[in-house]
C-alpha positions as CSV (number, residue, x, y, z in Angstrom):
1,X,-248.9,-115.6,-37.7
2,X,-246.6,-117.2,-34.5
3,X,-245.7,-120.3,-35.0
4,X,-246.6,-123.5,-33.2
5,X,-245.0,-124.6,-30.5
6,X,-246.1,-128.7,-30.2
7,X,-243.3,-129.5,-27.4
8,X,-246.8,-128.9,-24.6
9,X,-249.3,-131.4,-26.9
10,X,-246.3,-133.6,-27.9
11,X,-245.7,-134.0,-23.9
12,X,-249.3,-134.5,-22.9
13,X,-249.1,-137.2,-25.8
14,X,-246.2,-139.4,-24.2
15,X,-247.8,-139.0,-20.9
16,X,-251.1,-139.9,-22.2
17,X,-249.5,-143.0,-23.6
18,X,-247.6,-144.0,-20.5
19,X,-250.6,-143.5,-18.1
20,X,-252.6,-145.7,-20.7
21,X,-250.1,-148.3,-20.6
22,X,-249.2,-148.9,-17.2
23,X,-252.9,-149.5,-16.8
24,X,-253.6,-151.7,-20.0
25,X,-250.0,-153.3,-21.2
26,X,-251.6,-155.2,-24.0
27,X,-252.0,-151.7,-25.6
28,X,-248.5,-152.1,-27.4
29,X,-247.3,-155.0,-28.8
30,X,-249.7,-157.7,-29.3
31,X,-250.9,-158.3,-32.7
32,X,-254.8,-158.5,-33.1
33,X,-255.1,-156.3,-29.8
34,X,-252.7,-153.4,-29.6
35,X,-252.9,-149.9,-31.0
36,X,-248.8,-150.1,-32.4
37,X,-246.6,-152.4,-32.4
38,X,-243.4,-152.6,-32.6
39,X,-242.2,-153.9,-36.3
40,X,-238.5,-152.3,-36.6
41,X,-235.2,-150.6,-33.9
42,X,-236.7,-147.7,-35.5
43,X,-240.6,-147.7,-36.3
44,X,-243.9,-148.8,-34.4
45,X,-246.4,-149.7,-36.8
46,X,-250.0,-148.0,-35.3
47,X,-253.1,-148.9,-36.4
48,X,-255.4,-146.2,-37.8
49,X,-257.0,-144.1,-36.9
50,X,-257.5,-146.4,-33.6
51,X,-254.0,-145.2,-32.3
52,X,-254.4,-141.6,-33.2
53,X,-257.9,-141.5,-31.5
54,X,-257.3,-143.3,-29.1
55,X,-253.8,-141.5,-27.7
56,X,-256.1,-138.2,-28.1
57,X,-258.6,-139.5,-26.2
58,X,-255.7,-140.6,-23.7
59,X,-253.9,-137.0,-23.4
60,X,-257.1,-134.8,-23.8
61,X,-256.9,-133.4,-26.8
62,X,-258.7,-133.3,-30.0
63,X,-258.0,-136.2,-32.4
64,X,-256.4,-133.8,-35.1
65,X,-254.8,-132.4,-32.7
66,X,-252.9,-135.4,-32.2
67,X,-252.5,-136.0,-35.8
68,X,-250.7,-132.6,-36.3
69,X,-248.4,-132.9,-33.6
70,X,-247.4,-136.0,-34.7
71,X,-246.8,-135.4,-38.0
72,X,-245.4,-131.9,-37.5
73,X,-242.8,-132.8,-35.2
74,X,-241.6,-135.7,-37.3
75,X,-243.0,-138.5,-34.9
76,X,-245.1,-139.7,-37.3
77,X,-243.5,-140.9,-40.9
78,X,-245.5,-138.9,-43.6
79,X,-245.2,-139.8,-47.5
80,X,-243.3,-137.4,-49.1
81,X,-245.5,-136.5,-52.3
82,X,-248.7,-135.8,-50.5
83,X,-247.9,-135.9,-46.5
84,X,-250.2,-139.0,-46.2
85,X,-249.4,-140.2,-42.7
86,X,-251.3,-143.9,-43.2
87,X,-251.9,-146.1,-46.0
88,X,-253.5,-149.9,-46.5
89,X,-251.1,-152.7,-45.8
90,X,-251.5,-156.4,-45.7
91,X,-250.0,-158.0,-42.5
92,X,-250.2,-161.5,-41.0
93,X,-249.0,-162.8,-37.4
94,X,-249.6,-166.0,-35.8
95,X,-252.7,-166.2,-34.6
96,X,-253.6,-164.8,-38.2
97,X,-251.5,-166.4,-40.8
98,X,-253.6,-165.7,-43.7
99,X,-253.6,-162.3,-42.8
100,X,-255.6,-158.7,-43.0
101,X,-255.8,-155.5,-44.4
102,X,-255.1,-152.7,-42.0
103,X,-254.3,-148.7,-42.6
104,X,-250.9,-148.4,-40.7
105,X,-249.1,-145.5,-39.9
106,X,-245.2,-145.6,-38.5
107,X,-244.4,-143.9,-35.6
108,X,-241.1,-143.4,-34.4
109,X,-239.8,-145.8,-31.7
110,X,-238.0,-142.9,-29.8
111,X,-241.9,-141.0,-29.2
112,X,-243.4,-144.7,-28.0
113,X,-240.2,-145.6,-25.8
114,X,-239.0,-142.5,-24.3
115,X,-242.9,-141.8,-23.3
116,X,-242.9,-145.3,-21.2
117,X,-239.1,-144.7,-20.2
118,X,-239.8,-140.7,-18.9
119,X,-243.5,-140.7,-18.3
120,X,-244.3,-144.6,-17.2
121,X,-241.1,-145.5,-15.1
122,X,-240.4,-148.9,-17.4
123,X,-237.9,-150.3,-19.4
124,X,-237.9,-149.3,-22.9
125,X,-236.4,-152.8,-24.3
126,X,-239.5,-153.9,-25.8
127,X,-239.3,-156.7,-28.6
128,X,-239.9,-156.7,-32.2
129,X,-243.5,-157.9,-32.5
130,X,-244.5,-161.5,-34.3
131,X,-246.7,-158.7,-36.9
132,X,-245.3,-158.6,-40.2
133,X,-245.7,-156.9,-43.3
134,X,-246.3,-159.3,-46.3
135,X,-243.7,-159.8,-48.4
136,X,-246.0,-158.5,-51.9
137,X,-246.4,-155.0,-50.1
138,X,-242.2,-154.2,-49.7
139,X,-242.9,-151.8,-52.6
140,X,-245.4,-149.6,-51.1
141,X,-243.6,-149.2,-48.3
142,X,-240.5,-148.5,-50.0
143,X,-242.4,-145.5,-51.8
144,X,-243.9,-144.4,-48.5
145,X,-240.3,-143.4,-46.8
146,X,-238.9,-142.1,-50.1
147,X,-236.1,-139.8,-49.1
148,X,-236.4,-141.7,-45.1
149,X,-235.0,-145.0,-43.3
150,X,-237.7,-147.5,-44.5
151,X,-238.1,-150.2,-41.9
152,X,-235.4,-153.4,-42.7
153,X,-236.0,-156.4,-44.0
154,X,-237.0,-158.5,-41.1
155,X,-240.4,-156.6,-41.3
156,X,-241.8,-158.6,-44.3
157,X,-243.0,-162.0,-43.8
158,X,-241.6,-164.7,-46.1
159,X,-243.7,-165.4,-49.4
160,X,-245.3,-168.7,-49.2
């Protein structure tokens, strides 16, 4: 059995993106609106599975198809124990300080900015987002990236 290459769906991903975006900015970056945004130097935190549907639907391809590559090439953080790519998450930002529950996955900043860089012709120096994790859910993350860089401390809002 060959193995798979992903480098052709990885790059119809990122260009998939970029096309997206240069239409529709408010795709990244705006809490309540966007598909990902970006909560770390290093991580975009996507919200599922509206981002992994939706940059399917974007390149063309199948939905799991997207998944895979993503996960496969690294792009997407994965939990060690079971390869989960998402899990449940409370998160407030401004315009919702008392918060909500989302499934968030963590996407690497490099697949997100070098898509818009290479494929979208803009500069990559996006800001962190207002979204942050509450403060009561450092722990599961922390268990998500065992064995990774977890996002830093500036991701988690401060307890009330």
């Amino acid at each position: 059995m060959p193995l798979t290459d992903y480098a052709e769906t990885l790059d119809r991903l990122q260009k998939g993106l970029a096309a997206q975006y240069e239409k529709f900015p408010g795709i990244l970056n705006e809490p309540g609106t966007s598909v990902a945004l970006k909560i770390d130097q290093n991580y975009w935190l996507a919200v599922e599975p509206l981002f992994s549907t939706s940059l399917a639907k974007w390149s063309g391809v199948f939905p799991e198809t997207a998944l895979t590559t993503l996960t496969r090439t690294g792009n997407m953080i994965t939990r060690a124990s079971d390869r989960a790519h998402s899990l449940l998450l409370a998160v407030t930002w401004p315009g919702r300080p008392q918060g909500a529950e989302i499934l968030a996955s963590f996407v690497l900043a490099e697949f997100v900015e070098r898509a818009i860089s290479l494929y979208g012709g803009r500069d990559v120096a996006h800001t962190l987002s207002d979204l942050k994790v509450m403060a009561g859910e450092r722990g599961k993350v922390q268990a998500f990236f065992e064995g990774k860089t977890p996002p830093g401390k500036w991701v988690y809002a401060a307890p009330r």
